[in-house]
C-alpha positions in Angstrom: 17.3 5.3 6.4 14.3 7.1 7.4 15.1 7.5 10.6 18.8 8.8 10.2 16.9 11.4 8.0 14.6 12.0 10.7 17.4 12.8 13.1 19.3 15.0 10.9 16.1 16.9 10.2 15.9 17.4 14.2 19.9 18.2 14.6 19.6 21.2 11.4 16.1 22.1 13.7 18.5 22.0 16.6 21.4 24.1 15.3 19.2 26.7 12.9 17.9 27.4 16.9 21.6 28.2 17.6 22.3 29.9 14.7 19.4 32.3 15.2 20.0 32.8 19.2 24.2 33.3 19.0 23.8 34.8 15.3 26.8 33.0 14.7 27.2 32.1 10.9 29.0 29.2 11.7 26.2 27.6 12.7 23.8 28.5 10.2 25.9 26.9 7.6 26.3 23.9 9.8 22.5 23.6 9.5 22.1 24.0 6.1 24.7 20.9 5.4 22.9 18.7 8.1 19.4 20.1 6.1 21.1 19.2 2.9 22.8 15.9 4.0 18.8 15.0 5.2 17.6 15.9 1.9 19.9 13.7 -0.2 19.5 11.0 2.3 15.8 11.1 2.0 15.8 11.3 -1.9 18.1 8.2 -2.2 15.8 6.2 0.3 12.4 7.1 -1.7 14.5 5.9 -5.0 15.8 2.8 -3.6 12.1 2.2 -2.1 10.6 2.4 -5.2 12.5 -0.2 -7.0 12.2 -2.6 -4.3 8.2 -2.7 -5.2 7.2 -5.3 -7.5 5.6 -3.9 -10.5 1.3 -4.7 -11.1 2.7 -5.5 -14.8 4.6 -8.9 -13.2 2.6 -11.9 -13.7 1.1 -13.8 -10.8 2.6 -16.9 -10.2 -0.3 -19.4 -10.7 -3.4 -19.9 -12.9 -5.6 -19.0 -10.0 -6.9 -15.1 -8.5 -5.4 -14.6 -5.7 -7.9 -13.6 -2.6 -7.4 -10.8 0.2 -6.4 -14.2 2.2 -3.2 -15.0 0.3 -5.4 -18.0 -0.9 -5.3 -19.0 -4.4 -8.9 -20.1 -5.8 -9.1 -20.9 -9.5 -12.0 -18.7 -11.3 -13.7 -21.3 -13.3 -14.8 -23.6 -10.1 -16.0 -20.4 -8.0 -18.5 -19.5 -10.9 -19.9 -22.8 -11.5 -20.3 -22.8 -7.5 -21.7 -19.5 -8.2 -23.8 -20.8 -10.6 -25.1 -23.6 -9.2 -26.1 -21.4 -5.7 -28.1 -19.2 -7.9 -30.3 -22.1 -9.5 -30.5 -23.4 -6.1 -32.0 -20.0 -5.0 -34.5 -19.6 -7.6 -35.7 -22.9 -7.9 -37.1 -24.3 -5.3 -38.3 -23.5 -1.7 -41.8 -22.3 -1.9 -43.3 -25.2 -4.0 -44.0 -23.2 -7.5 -42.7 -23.8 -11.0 -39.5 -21.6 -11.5 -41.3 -19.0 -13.3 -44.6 -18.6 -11.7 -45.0 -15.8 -9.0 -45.3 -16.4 -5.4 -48.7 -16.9 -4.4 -48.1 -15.6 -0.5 
């Protein structure tokens, strides 16, 4: 529908050209029904559009968060992983108790 709008947006360009070099009224009113016709074309599409979008209030199908991916991952296992990364991290490499600073 865009693009039928698109053209008649072109054909009132088109005939307000004609209008304006022949200063014929004739075509001047044909260009402001093709502008018109374009408008109301254009209006209907941007309603019809937004009803077609699905509404951030609908729930996700799923128990999961969804990812950028389209992958589902359920929240509770990523934090434990999370978790268990972080104690990882701070326990162990250099050779000191957890809460002594680094001697190096």
């Amino acid at each position: 529908m865009l693009v039928v709008t698109l053209v008649l947006a072109g054909v009132g360009f088109a005939l307000l050209i004609v209008a304006l070099t022949t200063g014929s009224l004739i075509w001047a009113w044909a260009c402001i029904a093709i502008c018109v016709a374009g408008a109301v074309l254009l209006l209907v599409s941007a309603l019809t559009s937004r009803k077609a979008v699905p509404s951030l209030d609908d729930p996700v199908s799923g128990s999961g968060v969804s990812s950028s991916y389209g992958r589902v991952e359920s929240s509770s296992d990523s934090s434990s992983d999370d978790a268990a990364t972080a104690n990882d991290d701070n326990q162990g490499s250099h050779g000191g108790s957890p809460g002594a600073p680094d001697k190096t």
